[in-house]
C-alpha positions as CSV (number, residue, x, y, z in Angstrom):
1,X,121.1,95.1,121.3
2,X,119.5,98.9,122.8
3,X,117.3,100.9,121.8
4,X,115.0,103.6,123.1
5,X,111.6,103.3,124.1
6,X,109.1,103.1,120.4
7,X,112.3,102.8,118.3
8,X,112.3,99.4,116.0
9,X,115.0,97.2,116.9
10,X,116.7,95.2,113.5
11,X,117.6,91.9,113.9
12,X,120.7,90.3,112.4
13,X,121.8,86.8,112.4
14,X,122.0,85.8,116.1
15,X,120.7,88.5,118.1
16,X,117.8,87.9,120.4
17,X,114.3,89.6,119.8
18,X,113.7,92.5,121.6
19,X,112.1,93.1,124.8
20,X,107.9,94.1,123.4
21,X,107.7,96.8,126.3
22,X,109.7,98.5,124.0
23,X,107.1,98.3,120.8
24,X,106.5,100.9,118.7
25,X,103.0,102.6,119.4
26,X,101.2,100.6,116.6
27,X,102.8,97.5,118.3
28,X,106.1,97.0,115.6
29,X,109.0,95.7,118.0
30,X,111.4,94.8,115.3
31,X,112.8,94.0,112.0
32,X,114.5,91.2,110.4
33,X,115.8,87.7,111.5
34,X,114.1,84.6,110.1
35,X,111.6,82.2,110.5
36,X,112.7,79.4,111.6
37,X,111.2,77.0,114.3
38,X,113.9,78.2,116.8
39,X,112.9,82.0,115.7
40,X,109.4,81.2,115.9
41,X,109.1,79.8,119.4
42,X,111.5,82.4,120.6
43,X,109.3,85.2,119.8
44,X,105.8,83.3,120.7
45,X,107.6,82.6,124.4
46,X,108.2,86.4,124.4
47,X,105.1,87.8,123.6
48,X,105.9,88.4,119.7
49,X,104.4,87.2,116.8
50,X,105.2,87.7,112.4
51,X,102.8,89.8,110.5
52,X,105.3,89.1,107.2
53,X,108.2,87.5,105.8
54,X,109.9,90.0,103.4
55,X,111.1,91.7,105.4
56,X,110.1,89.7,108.7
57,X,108.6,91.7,111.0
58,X,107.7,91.4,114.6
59,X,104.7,92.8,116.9
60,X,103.5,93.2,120.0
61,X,100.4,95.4,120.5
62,X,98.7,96.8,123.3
63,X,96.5,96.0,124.3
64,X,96.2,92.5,123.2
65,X,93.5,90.3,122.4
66,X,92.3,87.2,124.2
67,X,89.8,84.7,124.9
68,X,89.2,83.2,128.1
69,X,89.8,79.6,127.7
70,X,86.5,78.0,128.2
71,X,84.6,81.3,127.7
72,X,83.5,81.4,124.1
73,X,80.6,82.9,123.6
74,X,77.9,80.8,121.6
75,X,75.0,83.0,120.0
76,X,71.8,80.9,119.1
77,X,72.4,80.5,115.7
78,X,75.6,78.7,116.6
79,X,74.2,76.9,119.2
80,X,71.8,75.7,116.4
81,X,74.3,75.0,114.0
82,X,76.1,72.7,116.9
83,X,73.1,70.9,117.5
84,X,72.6,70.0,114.2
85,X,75.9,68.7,114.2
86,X,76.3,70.5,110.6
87,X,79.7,69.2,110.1
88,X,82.3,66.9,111.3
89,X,85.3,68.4,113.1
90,X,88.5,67.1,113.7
91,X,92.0,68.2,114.8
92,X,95.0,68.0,112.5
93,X,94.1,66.6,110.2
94,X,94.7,69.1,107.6
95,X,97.2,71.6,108.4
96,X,98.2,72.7,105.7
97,X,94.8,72.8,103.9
98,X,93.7,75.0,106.6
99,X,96.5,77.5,106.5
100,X,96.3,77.4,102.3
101,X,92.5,78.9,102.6
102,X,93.4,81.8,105.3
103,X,95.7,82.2,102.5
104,X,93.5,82.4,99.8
105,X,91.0,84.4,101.9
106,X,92.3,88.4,102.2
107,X,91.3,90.4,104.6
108,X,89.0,93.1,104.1
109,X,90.0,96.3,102.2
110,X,93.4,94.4,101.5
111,X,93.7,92.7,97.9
112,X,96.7,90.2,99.1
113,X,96.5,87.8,102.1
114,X,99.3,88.4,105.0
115,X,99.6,84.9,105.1
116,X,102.2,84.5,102.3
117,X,104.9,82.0,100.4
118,X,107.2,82.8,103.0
119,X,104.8,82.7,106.4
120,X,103.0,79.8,104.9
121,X,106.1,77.5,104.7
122,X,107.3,78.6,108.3
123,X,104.1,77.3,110.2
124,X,104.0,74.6,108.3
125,X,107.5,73.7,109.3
126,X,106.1,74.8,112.6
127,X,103.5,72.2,112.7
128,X,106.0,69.4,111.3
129,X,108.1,70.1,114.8
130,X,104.7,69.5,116.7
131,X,104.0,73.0,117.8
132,X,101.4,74.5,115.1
133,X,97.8,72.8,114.8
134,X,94.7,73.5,113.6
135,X,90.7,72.3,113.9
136,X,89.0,71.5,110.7
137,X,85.3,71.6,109.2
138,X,84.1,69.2,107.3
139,X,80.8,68.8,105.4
140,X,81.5,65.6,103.6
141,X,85.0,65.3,102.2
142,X,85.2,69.3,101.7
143,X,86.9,71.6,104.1
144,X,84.7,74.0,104.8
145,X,86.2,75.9,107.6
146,X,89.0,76.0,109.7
147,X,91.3,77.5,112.4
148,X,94.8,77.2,113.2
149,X,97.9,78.6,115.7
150,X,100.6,77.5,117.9
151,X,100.9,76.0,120.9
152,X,103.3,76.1,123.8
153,X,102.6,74.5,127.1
154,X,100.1,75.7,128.8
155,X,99.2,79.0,125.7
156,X,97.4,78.7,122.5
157,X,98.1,81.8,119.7
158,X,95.0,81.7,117.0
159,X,96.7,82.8,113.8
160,X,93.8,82.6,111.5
161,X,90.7,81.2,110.7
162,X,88.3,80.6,107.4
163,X,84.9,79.8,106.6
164,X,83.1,78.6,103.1
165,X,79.7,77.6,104.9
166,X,77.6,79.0,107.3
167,X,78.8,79.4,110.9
168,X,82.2,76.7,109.7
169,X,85.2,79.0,111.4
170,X,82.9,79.7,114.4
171,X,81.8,75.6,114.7
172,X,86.0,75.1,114.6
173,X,86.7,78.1,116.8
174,X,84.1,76.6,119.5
175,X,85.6,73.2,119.4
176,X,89.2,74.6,119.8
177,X,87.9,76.3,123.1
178,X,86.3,72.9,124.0
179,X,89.5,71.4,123.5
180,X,91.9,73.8,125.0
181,X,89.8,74.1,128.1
182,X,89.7,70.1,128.8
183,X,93.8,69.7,128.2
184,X,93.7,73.1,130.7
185,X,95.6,75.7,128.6
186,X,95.8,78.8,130.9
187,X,95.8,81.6,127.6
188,X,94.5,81.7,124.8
189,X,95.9,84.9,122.6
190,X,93.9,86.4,119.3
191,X,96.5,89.0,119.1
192,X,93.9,91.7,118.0
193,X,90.3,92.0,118.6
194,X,88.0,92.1,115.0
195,X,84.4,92.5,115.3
196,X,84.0,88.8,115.1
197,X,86.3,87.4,117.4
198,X,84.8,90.2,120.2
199,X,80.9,88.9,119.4
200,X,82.7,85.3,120.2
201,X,83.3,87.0,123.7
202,X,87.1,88.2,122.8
203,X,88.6,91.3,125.1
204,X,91.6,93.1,125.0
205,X,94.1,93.4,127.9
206,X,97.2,95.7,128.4
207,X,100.5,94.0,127.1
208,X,101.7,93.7,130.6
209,X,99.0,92.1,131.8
210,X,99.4,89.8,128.9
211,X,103.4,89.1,129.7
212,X,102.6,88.6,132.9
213,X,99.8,85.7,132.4
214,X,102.3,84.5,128.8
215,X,105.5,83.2,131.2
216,X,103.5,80.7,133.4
217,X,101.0,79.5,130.6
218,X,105.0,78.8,127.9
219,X,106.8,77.1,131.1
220,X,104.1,74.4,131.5
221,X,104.8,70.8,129.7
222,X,103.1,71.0,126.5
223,X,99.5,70.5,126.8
224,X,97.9,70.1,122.6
């Protein structure tokens, strides 16, 4: 499959993703294909992730957003909130009831969530093969916050988080650094940078410089 520099590449049954040097400038590589675990993995080893399912499309931006494994930034109301040990945190516990309240959650200035029917049922596919988790907040027996992605070796791709307390999605975000860092994952992607995630210490890097760091962090043995 060719294409020119910026053009969007369509996918039929079978072909390959596209090369993301070749995105489009507001980071749009291609169109089409499916979601399926194989498709999935395929595109998070090559520096592409889905932003929707009818039709599926794939992006790339640049720059790209990361977070420095082990360098999460913790204000001093967090820290507070960590002392305090506000709520209990676990990992994997509840997938899918993670992923169901970024659903439910839009972002802002957008009335429907990105996360939908379609998207929803391929990570949670995903995390049946092993290679989608997530970190939960607890306060009792309520979720109350939550974070989840994909893992590959040594590279971790945030997807989305949620909060329905005070401080909940950062708490889960901070203990999904924690974790990431002690099992030594080498990148740790938040595809765009949000006001949020850059007060949590997130910066953006050029797309090459991303490829470049993505194909020794996906060739390590799987690190979750």
């Amino acid at each position: 499959m060719s294409r020119s520099a910026g053009a969007v590449a369509f996918v039929a049954p079978g072909d390959r993703l596209p090369d993301p040097r070749g995105a489009r400038g507001d980071g749009l590589v291609a169109v089409g294909g499916d979601l399926s675990v194989e498709r999935l993995l395929e595109a998070y080893r090559g520096g592409l992730f889905p932003w929707s399912a009818d039709p599926v499309t794939w992006w790339s931006p640049d720059p790209r957003g990361i977070l420095e494994v082990g360098g999460l930034h913790v204000s001093r109301s967090l820290a507070r909130t960590l002392r305090r040990g506000t709520y209990r945190v676990s990992l994997d516990e509840d997938f899918e009831g993670v992923i169901r309240a970024c659903a439910s959650e839009p972002r802002r200035g957008v009335r429907s969530s990105w996360i939908s029917e379609g998207l929803l049922s391929a990570y949670l596919e995903l995390a049946r093969a092993g290679h989608a988790h997530s970190v939960e907040c607890w306060q009792d027996d309520r979720l109350v916050g939550g974070v989840y992605g994909v893992a590959l070796g040594a590279f971790f791709a945030g997807e989305s988080m949620f909060h329905r307390a005070d401080d909940a999605s950062k708490v889960a975000l901070h203990h999904l650094d924690r974790h990431l860092a002690a099992r030594g994952f080498t990148l740790f992607d938040c595809q765009m940078v949000t006001p949020v995630t850059r007060a949590l210490g997130a910066v953006e890097i050029p797309r090459a410089d991303y490829l470049a760091r993505l194909g020794p962090s996906v060739c390590q043995p799987d690190r979750w």
